[in-house]
C-alpha positions in Angstrom: -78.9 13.8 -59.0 -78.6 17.4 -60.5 -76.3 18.3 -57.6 -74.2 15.1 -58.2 -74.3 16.3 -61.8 -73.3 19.9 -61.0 -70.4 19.0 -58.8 -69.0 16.5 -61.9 -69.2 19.5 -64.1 -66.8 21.4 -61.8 -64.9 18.7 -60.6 -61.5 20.1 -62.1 -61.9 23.5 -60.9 -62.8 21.7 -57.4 -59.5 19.6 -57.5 -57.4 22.6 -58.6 -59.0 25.4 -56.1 -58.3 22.4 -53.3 -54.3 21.8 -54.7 -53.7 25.3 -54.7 -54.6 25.6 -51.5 -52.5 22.9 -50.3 -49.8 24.2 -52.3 -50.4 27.8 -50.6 -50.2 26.2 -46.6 -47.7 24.1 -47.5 -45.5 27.0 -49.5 -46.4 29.3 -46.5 -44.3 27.0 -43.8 -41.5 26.9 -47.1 -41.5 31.0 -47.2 -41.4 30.9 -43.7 -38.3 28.6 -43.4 -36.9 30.6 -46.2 -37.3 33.6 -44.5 -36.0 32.7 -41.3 -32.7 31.2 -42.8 -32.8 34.6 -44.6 -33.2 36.8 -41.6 -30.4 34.4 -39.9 -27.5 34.8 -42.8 -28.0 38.7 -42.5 -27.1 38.5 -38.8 -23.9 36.6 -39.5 -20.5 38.5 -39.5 -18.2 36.0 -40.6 -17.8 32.0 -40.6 -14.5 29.9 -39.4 -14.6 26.4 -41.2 -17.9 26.2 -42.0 -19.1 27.4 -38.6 -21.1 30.7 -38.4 -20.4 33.6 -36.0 -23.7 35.8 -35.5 -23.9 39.1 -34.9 -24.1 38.5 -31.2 -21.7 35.8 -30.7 -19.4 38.4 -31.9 -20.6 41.4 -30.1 -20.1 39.3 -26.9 -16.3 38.9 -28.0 -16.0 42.4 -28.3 -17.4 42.9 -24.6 -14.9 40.0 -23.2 -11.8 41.4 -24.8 -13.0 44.7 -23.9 -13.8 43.5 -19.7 -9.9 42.4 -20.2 -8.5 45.5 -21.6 -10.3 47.5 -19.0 -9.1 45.5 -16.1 -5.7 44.9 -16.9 -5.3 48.5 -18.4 -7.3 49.9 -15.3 -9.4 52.6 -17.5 -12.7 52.5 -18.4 -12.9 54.1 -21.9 -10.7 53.9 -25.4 -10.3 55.5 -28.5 -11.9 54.6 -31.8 -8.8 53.4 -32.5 -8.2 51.3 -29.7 -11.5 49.5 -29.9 -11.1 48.9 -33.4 -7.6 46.9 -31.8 -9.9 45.1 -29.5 -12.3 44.3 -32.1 -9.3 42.9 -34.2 -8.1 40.9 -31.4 -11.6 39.5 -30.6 -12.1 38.0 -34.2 -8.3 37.0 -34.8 -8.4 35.0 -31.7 -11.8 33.6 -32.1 -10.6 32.2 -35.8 -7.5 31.0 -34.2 -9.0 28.8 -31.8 -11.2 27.9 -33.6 -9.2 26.7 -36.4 -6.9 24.1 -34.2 -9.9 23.1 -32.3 -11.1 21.5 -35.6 -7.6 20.1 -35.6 -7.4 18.5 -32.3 -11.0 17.0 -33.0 -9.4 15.2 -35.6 -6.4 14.4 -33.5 -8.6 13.2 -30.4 -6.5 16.3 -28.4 -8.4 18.2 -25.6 -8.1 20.0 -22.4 -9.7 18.3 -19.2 -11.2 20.9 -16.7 -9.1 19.4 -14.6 -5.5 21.0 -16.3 -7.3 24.2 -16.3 -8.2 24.0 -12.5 -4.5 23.2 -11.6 -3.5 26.4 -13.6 -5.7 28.8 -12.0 -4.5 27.8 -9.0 -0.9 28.0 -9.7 -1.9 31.3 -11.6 0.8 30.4 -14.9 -1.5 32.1 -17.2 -0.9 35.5 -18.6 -4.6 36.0 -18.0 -4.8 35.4 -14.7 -2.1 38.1 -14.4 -4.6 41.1 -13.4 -4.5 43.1 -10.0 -8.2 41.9 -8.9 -6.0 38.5 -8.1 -2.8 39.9 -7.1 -1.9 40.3 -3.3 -1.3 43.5 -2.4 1.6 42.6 0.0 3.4 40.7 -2.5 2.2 42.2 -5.7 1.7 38.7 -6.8 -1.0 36.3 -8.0 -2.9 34.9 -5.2 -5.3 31.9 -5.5 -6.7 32.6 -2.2 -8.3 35.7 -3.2 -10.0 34.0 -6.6 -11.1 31.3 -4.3 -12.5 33.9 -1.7 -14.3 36.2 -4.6 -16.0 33.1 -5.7 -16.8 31.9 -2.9 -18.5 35.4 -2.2 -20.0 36.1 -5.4 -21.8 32.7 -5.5 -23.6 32.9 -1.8 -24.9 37.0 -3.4 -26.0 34.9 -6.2 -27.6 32.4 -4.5 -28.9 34.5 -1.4 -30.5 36.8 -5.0 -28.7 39.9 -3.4 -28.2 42.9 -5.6 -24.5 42.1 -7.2 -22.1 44.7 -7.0 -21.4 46.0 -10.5 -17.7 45.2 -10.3 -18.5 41.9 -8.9 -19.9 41.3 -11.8 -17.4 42.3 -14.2 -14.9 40.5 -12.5 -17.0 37.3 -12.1 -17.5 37.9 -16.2 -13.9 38.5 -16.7 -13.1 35.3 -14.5 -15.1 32.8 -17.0 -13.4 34.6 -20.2 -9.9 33.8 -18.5 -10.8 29.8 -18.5 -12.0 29.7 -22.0 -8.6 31.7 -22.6 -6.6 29.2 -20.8 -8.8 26.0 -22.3 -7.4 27.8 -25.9 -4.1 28.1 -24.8 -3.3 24.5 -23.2 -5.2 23.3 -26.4 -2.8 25.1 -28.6 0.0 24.1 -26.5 -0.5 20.6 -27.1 -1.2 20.8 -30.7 2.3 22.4 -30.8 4.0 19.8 -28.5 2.6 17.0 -30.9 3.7 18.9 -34.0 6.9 19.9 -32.6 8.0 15.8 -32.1 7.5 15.5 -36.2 11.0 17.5 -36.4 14.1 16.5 -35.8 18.1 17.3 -36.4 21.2 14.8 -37.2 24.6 15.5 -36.8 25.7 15.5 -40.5 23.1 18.9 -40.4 23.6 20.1 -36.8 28.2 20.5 -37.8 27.5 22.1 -41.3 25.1 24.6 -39.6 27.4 25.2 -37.0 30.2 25.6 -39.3 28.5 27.8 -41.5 27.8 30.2 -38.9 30.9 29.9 -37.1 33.2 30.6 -40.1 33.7 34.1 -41.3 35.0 35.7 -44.0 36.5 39.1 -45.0 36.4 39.8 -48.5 37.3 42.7 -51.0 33.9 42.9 -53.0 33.3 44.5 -56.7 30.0 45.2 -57.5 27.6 45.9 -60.5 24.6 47.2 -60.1 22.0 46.0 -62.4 20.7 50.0 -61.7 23.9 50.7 -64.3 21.7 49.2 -66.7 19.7 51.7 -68.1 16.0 50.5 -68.7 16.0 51.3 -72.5 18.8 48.9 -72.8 16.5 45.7 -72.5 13.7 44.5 -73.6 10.3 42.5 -72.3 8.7 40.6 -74.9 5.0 38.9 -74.2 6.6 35.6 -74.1 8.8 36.9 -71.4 5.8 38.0 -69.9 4.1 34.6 -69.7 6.7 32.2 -68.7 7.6 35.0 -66.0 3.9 34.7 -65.0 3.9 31.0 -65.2 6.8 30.6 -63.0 6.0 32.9 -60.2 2.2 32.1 -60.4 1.8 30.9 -57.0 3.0 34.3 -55.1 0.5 35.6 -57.0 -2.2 33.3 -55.2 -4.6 35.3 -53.0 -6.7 33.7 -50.3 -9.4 36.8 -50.0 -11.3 38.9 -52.0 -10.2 42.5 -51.9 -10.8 45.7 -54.4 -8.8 48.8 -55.8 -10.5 51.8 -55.5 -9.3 55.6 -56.1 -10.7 58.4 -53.7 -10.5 61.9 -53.2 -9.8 62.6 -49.7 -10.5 66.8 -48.9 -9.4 67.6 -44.6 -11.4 70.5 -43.8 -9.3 73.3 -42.5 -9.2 76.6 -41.3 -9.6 79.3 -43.3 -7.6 82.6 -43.5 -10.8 84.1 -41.7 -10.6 81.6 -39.0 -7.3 82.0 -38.4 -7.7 85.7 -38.4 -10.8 85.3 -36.4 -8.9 83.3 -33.7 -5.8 85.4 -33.6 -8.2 87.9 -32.0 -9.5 86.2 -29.9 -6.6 85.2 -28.5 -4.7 88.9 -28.5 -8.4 89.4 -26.1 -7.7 86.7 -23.5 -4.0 88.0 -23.7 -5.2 91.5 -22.3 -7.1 90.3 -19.9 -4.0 88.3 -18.6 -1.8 91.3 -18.1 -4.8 92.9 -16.6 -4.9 90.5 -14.1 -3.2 91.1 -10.4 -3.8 87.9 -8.9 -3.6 84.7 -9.8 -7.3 83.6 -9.3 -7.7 86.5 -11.7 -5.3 85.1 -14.0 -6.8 81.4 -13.3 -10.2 83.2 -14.4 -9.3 83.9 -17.5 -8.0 80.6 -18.4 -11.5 79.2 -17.8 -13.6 81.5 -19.5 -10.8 81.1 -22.5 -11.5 77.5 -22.3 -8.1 76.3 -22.4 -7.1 72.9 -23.2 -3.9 73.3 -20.3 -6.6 73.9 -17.1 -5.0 76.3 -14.8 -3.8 75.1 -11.1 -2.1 77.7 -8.6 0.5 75.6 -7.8 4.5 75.3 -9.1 5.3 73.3 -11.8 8.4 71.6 -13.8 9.0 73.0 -16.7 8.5 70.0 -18.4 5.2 69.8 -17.4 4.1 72.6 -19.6 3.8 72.3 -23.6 7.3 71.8 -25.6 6.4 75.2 -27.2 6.5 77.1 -23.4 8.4 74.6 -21.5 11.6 75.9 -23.8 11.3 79.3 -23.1 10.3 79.5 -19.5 14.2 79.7 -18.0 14.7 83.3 -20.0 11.2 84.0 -19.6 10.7 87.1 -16.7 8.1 87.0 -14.1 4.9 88.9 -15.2 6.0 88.3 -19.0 2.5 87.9 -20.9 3.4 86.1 -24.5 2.3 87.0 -27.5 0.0 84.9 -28.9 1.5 82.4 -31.5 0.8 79.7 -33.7 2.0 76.1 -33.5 1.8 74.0 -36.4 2.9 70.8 -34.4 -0.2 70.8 -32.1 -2.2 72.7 -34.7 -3.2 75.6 -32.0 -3.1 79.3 -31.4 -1.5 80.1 -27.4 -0.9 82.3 -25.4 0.8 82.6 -21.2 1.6 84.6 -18.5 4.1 83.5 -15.8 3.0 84.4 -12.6 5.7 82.9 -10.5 9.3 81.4 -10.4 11.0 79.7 -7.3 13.7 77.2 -6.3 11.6 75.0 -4.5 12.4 71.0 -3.0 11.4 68.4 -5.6 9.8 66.0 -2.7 8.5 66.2 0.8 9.1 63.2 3.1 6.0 64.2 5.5 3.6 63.0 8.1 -0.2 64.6 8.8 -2.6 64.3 11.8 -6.1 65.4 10.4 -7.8 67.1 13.7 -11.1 66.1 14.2 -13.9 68.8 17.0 -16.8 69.8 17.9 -16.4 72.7 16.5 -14.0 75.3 14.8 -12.6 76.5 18.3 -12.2 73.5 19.1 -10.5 71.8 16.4 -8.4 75.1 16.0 -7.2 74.8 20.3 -6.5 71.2 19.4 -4.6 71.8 16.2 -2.9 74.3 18.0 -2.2 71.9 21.3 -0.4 69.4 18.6 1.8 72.0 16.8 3.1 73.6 20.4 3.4 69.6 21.0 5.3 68.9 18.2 7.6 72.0 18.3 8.7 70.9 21.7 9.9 67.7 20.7 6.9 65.4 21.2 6.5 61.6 19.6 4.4 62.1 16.5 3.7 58.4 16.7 2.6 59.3 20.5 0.4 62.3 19.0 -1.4 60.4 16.4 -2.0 57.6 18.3 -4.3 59.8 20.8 -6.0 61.2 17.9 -6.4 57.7 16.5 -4.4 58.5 13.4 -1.2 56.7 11.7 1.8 58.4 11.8 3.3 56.6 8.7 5.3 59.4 6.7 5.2 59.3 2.8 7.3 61.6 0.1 5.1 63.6 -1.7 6.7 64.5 -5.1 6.1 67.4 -7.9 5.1 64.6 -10.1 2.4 63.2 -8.0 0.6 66.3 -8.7 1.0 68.6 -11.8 -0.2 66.3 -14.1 -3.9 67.1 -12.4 -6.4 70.2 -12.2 -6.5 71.1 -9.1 -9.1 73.6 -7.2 -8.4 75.8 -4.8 -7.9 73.9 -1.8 -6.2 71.2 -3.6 -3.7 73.7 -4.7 -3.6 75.3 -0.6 -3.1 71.4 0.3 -0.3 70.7 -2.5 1.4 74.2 -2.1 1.8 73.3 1.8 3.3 70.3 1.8 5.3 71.0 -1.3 6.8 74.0 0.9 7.4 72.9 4.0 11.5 72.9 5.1 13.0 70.0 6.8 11.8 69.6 10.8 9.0 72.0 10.1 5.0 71.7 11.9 2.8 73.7 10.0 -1.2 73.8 10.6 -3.3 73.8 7.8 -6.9 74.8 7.5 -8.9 74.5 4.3 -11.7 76.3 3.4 -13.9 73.4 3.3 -12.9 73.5 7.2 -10.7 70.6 7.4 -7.7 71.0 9.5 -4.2 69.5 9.6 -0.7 69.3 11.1 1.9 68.3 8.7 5.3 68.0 9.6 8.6 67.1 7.2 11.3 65.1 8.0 13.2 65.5 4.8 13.4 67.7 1.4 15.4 66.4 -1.6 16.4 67.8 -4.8 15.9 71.6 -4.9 14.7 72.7 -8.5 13.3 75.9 -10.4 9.8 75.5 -11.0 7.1 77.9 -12.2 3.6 79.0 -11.8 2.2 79.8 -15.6 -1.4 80.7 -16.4 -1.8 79.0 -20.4 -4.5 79.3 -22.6 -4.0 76.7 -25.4 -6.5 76.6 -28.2 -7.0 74.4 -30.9 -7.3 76.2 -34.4 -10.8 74.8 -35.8 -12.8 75.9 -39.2 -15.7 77.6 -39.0 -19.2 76.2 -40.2 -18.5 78.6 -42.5 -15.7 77.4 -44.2 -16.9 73.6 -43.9 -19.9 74.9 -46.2 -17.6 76.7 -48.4 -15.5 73.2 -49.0 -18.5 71.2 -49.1 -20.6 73.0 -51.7 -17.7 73.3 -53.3 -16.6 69.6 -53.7 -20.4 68.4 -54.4 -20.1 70.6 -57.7 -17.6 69.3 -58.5 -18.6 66.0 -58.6 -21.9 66.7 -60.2 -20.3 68.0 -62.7 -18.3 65.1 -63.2 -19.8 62.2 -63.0 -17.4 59.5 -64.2 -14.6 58.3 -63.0 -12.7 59.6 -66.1 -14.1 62.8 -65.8 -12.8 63.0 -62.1 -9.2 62.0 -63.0 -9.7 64.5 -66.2 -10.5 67.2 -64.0 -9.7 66.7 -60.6 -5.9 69.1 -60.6 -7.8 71.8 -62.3 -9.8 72.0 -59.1 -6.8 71.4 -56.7 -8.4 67.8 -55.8 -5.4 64.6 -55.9 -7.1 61.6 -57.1 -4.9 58.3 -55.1 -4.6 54.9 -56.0 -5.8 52.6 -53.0 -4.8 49.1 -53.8 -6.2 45.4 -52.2 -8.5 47.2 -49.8 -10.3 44.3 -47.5 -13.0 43.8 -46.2 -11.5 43.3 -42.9 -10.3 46.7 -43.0 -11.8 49.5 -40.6 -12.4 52.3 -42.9 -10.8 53.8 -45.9 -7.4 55.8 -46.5 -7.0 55.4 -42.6 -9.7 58.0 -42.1 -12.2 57.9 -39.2 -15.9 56.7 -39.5 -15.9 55.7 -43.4 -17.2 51.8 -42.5 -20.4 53.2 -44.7 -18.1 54.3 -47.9 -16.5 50.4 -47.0 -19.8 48.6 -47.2 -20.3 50.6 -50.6 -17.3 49.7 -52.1 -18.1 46.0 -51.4 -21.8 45.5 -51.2 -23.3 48.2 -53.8 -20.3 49.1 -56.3 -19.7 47.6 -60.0 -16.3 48.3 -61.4 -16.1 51.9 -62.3 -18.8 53.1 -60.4 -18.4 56.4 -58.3 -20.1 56.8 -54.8 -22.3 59.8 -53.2 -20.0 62.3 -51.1 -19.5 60.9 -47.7 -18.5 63.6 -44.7 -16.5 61.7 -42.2 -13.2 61.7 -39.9 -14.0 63.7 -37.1 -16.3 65.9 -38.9 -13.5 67.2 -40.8 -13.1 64.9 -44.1 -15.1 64.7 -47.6 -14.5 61.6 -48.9 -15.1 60.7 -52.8 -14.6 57.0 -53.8 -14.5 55.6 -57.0 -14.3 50.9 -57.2 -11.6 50.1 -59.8 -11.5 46.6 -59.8 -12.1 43.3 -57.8 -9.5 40.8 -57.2 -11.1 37.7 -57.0 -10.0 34.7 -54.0 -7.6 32.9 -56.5 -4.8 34.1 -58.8 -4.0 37.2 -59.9 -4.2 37.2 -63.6 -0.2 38.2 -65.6 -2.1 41.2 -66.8 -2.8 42.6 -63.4 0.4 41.9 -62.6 2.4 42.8 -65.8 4.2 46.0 -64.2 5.1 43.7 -61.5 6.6 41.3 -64.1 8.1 43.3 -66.2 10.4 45.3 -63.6 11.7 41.7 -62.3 12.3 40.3 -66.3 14.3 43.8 -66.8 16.2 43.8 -63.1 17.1 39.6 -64.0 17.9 40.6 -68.4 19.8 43.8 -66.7 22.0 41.3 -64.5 22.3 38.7 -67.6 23.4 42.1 -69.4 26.5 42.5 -66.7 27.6 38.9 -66.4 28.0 38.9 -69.3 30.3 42.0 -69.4 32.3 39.9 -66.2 32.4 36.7 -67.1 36.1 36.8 -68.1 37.2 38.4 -65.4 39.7 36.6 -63.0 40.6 39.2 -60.3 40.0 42.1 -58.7 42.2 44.0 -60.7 40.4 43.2 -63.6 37.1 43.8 -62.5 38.0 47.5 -61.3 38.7 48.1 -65.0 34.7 47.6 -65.7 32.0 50.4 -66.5 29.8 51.4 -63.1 31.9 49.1 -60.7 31.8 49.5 -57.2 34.6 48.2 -55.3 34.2 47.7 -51.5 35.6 45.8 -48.5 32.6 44.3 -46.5 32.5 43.2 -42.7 33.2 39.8 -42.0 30.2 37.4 -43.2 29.4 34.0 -42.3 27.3 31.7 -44.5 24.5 31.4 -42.1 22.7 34.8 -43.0 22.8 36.3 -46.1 25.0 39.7 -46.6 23.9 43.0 -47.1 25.5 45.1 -50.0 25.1 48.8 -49.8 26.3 49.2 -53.3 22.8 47.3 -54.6 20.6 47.7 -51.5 20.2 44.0 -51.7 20.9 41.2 -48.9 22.3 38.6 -51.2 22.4 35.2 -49.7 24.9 33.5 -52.7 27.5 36.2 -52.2 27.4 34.8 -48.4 27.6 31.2 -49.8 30.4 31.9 -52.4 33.0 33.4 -49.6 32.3 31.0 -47.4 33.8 28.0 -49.7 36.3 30.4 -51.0 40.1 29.8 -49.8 41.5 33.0 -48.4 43.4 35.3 -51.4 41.0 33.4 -53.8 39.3 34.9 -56.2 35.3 34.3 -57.0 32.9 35.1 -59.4 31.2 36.8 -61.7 28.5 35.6 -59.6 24.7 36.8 -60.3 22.8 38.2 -57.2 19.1 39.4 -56.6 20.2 42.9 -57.9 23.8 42.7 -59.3 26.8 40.7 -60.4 29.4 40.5 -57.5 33.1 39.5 -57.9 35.2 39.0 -54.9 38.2 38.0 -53.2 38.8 36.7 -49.8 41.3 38.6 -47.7 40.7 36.4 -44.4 38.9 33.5 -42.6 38.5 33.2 -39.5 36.6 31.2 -36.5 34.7 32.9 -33.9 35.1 31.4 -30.4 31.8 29.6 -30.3 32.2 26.4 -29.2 30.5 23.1 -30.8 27.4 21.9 -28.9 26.0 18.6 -31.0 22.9 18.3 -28.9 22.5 22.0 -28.2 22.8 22.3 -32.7 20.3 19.7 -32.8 17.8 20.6 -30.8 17.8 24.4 -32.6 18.0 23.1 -35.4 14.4 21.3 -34.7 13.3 24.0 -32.5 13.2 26.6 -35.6 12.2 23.6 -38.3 9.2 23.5 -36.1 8.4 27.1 -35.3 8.9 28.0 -39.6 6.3 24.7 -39.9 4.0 26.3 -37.4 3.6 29.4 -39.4 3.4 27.7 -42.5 1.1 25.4 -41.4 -1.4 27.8 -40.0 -1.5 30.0 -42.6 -2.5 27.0 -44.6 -5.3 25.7 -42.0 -6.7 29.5 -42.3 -6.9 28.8 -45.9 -8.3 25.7 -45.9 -11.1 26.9 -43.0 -12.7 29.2 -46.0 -12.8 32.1 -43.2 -15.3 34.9 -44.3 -15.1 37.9 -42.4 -18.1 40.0 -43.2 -17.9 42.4 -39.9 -17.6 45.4 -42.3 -21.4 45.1 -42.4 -22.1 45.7 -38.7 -19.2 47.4 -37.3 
């Protein structure tokens, strides 16, 4: 009973130590789901209607687009730049098709495998278009040779055979194409529905025939609203608003972006560098005139290490650099250059031309590569062929013995100066390149490979040259970086706010620029290299009127300083922000009020010469189906088109106000062109460009509409 007792006593501390503990297990599973959703929005990089692209959703975009560009580019690396292209691609077409997907749900539209079967086989996709599927004899797209690399890739798979890396690929590449094609029938029929919602009449088809079939000549006078000066109006804030209010919706913005300011310092070569490089130039130029051969001279490119590799052979001139390439024909033989600067190519070179012939452009030749036991007996053979050949053998006989073809090819200066050659490269290329119509020549290599090459024909004798370059790229020095770098973190400890930048900033020969509506969808900053950390600053750490840490990017070669300004909301841009914007269109529309009014009793030509600031002009003939330029304003003005078109001829027209003038005219001819009137041809482009304006309309508001949040900034 004392025990009962006892446990009664604590019964409340019981009841809460056993709730807290439920609380605790069931709280854990809470964290844990909390955590896990956590864990799963930080791997997202963006969301297209409501549906959320991970991190490796994405990153297998990016390695489809990039299988395509490789294959149908045939290389197999890119520049930052062109993989920030592929990237852009990747996501662009992902939110397209993803966006009229949602559509054609709605619509009950979709592709059946079967449609996308039929066009693989009759290969009318753009992405089927690749050489892998091309037959070699036709140079066209062959479904026999998809149907045989399936066939073969799936008995390796199933036989669990080590695939073949470029089976692989191609296999990968192959899958990526149907989705492609599922996208692109998809969209095709979302456009064929979309394009039976438009149609023409003949009341619309003849007045937009006539309108662009009529033309008219007329004698224009113009006034600039530029004659205006700006002092001479006035913006009031009432102006302002009702200004704002009426143009409020091109002031609508669909994604968040930000204004920053940055300081933007390219490392360059010093004076000392320059000095220092100028030397070491004037060296490798001495041991270029010391040189009596050209290995030597070849020798002394590579230890130089040129950015022009050296290749004993004869050249265009156009193969070298602009800077030597010009100079080459009154250039002497033996001539070593002094070195030079230049500031196109930002390097320091210097040359020596070691040779200058007329030589034949292209060789149409044959070979025969002679295959021994030995060297004397692949030499006695080699020999045996050339005697042959000399006496007036069959080639075709010849080869055919030796087991070789005797198909001839031209062999052009293009074909090879465009590469680094070695030595025996540049034996085999000088050879050929030399031989004279009808001659045999045997060639042995030092590698011990032996041919017979006969030409049949030579074409277009040129000068070419032999020229030993070394090209070198002016850098700074670590030293110099250091100098710029200490320098510009100073500075900007010293100055901590964004005022005192802008205060301060000349005085130290830094430009503070204005960067406005940067996105998050951009790839860096001020169209500098490797900045995507200073990016995620700007829209994951900064306030408004913070300053960031120095960032070194570019190619090593940039400071970067970068200071948030504001942040333009999704939504509309508020009349302050855009009150600059306003107030230039108020004074360019109270500036053109100004000059009608100066015109509006004018009735002819004549009259309107005798105005202030008039220009007076005859223009081309114009038709009211596109608006006409005026060079006296700048402006394409589509109601001075309009005006002359309902004008009789010797009429006169006006004051009439344009986009950035008042315009008075007078017709001085109408005429027809010889187009002839096609109703159902009108009708149908009339419909045709309804549709495609309603297409681009539309999908700009379906993008809107699918909220799309692009957060790749974060991970790429």
């Amino acid at each position: 009973m004392a025990a009962l007792q006892k446990i009664r006593s604590k019964g409340v501390l019981l009841v809460s130590i056993i709730a807290l503990a439920l609380f605790l297990f069931v709280a854990g599973d809470l964290f844990r789901g909390l955590e896990s959703i956590f864990q799963s929005s930080s791997q997202q990089v963006g969301e297209v209607g409501g549906k959320s692209v991970s991190i490796q959703e994405y990153q297998k975009m990016i390695d489809d687009w990039q299988t395509y560009a490789e294959i149908s580019s045939n290389q197999s690396s890119f520049s930052e730049e062109d993989l920030n292209r592929i990237k852009e691609q990747a996501w662009q077409s992902y939110v397209q098709s993803q966006i009229i997907k949602q559509q054609c749900n709605e619509l009950g539209i979709a592709v059946a495998d079967d449609e996308i079967s039929d066009v693989v086989k009759s290969g009318y996709s753009q992405w089927l278009q690749i050489q892998p599927f091309f037959n070699q004899q036709t140079n066209r797209y062959d479904y026999s040779i998809v149907s045989t690399f399936l066939g073969e890739y799936k008995k390796l798979k199933d036989s669990g055979t080590q695939m073949p890396e470029a089976y692989e690929k191609l296999y990968k590449y192959y899958l990526f194409a149907q989705r492609q094609i599922r996208d692109q029938l998809l969209m095709q029929k979302y456009q064929v529905l979309m394009s039976q919602c438009f149609l023409s009449n003949p009341v619309e088809a003849k007045l937009a025939f006539d309108s662009r079939a009529s033309e008219a000549k007329v004698l224009l006078a113009t006034l600039p609203a530029s004659s205006v000066k700006d002092d001479d109006v006035t913006v009031s804030d009432a102006d302002l608003k009702a200004k704002y209010n009426e143009d409020k919706e091109q002031f609508k913005q669909d994604v968040e972006t930000r204004d920053i300011k940055v300081i933007d310092i390219q490392v360059v070569a010093s004076d000392a560098d320059k000095k220092a490089a100028e030397e070491d130039l004037a060296e490798v130029a001495s041991k270029l005139a010391a040189a009596k051969t050209n290995t030597a001279a070849g020798n002394a490119v590579r230890q130089a290490s040129s950015l022009v590799a050296y290749s004993d052979v004869y050249k265009k001139k156009e193969a070298f650099p602009n800077m030597i390439s010009s100079v080459l024909d009154s250039t002497a033989v033996g001539t070593v250059a002094k070195p030079a600067y230049d500031g196109m190519t930002n390097t320091y070179y210097t040359y020596k031309v070691l040779g200058k012939i007329t030589q034949a452009d292209s060789v149409l030749y044959r070979q025969i590569a002679v295959i021994g036991k030995d060297d004397a007996d692949i030499a006695k053979k080699a020999d045996s062929i050339v005697t042959a050949l000399n006496g007036g053998a069959s080639f075709a006989d010849i080869a055919k013995k030796y087991n070789q073809p005797s198909d001839s090819t031209w062999f052009t200066t293009d074909s090879y100066q465009g590469y680094a050659l070695d030595a025996e490269n540049a034996m085999y290329v000088n050879t050929v390149i030399g031989l004279n119509a009808g001659e045999v020549k045997k060639l042995k290599l030092d590698n011990g490979a032996t041919f017979v090459l006969q030409a049949l024909k030579t074409a277009n004798p040129i000068t070419k040259y032999n020229v030993a370059i070394v090209l070198k790229e002016l850098k700074f020095s670590d030293d110099t970086y250091s100098k710029e770098y200490n320098k510009f973190s100073s500075f900007i400890a010293s100055n901590p706010t964004l005022a005192d930048i802008e205060a301060n900033a000349p005085k130290n020969g830094y430009v503070v620029r204005p960067i406005a509506d940067v996105t998050a969808a951009s790839h860096g900053i001020a169209g500098i290299r490797a900045t995507r950390d200073a990016l995620k600053w700007v829209f994951d750490d900064a306030k408004v009127g913070d300053v960031s840490q120095l960032y070194e990017c570019g190619s090593n070669d940039h400071l970067l300083l970068v200071a948030l300004t504001d942040i333009n909301k999704v939504g509309y841009r508020s009349a302050d922000k855009m009150k600059d914007y306003l107030t230039a269109q108020i004074k360019t529309e109270k500036k053109i009020e100004k000059l009608y009014d100066e015109a509006k009793n004018v009735k002819s030509i004549a009259d309107a010469k005798k105005l202030k600031d008039v220009v007076v002009d005859t223009l081309p003939p114009m038709s009211f189906a596109t608006a006409t330029y005026i060079p006296a304003t700048g402006a394409s003005e589509p109601l001075v088109s309009a005006v002359a078109s309902k004008t009789a001829k010797n009429a006169f027209a006006g004051p009439i106000k344009g986009n950035n003038g008042v315009y008075m005219l007078q017709v001085l001819d109408k005429t027809k062109t010889a187009e002839k009137y096609d109703a159902k041809a009108e009708q149908e482009s009339l419909a045709r460009n309804n549709f495609q304006a309603a297409i681009n309309s539309s999908y700009y508001v379906l993008q809107s509409k699918a909220n799309v949040k692009d957060n790749r900034y974060k991970f790429f």
